[in-house]
N, C-alpha and C positions, 0 to 999 in steps of 0.2 A: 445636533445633539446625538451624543451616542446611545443609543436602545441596549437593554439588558441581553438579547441576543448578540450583539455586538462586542458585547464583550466577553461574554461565554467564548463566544471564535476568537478573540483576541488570546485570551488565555489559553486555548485549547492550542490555538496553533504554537505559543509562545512556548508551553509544556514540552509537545514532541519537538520543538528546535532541541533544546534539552536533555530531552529524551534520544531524540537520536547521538547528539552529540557523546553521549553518554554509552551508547554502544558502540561509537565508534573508536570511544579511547580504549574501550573492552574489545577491539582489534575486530568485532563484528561485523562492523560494516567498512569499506574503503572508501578512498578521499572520495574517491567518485561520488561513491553512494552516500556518502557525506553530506556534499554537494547536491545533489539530484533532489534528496529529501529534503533540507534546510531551503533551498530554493524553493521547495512545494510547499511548505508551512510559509515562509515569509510570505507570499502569493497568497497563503491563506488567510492570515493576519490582515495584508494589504486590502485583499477584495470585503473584508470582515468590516475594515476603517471604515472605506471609501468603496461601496458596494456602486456606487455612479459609474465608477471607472469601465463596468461593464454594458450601460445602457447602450450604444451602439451597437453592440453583440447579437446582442439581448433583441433588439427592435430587429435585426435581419433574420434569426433564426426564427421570429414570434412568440417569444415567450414573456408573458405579461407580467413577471417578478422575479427578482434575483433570486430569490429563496427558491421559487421553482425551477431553475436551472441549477442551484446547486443540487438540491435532492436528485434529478434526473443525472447529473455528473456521477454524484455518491452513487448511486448505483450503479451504473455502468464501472465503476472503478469498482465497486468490492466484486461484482458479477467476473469481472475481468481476473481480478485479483483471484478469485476463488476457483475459476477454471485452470489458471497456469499454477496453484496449490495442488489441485487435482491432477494437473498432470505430473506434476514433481512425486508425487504419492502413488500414482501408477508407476513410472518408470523404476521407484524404488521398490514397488513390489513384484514385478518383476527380476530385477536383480537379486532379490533375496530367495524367488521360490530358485532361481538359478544358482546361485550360492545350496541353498539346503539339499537341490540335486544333486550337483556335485559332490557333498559330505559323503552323501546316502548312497552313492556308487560307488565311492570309494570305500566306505565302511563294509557296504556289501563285499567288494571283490577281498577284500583284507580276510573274512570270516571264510573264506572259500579255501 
């Protein structure tokens, strides 16, 4: 029997297939990434159906519910996610205080 939870992930994953799809004809994302994402939601839909498919896993690592191994996943993925954000955010600020340097020397030596 499928649980109302189950089907919230079914849906949720079924949306970003869509979703991504959707950026990827807006040239945003490549096949690759296409690819990569669409594999991670179908995987998500699948373990959503048929959460079984994981109990071997599950019984080696000791973790006594699907549900608790996704939540501990999600997080290490958005924690993941949100440090390589951060770095992409430093390195741009970086580049920019180097960019406004350079304006500002030049403007300076021009006024001279």
């Amino acid at each position: 029997m499928v649980l109302g939870i189950q089907i919230a992930g079914i849906l949720f994953g079924l949306f970003l297939c869509y979703y991504t799809f959707l950026y990827y004809k807006k040239k945003l994302f490549t096949q690759k990434e296409l690819a990569f994402w669409i594999l991670v939601w179908i995987s998500f839909v699948v373990f959503s159906l048929i959460p079984d498919l994981l109990e071997p896993l599950l019984k080696k690592i000791a973790f006594a519910r699907v549900l608790d191994f996704f939540i501990v996943i999600g997080f290490m993925f958005i924690l993941s996610i949100l440090f390589y954000i951060y770095t992409i955010v430093r390195k741009n600020q970086k580049q920019i205080e180097e960019i406004v340097r350079q304006v500002a020397i030049e403007r300076a030596g021009k006024k001279q």
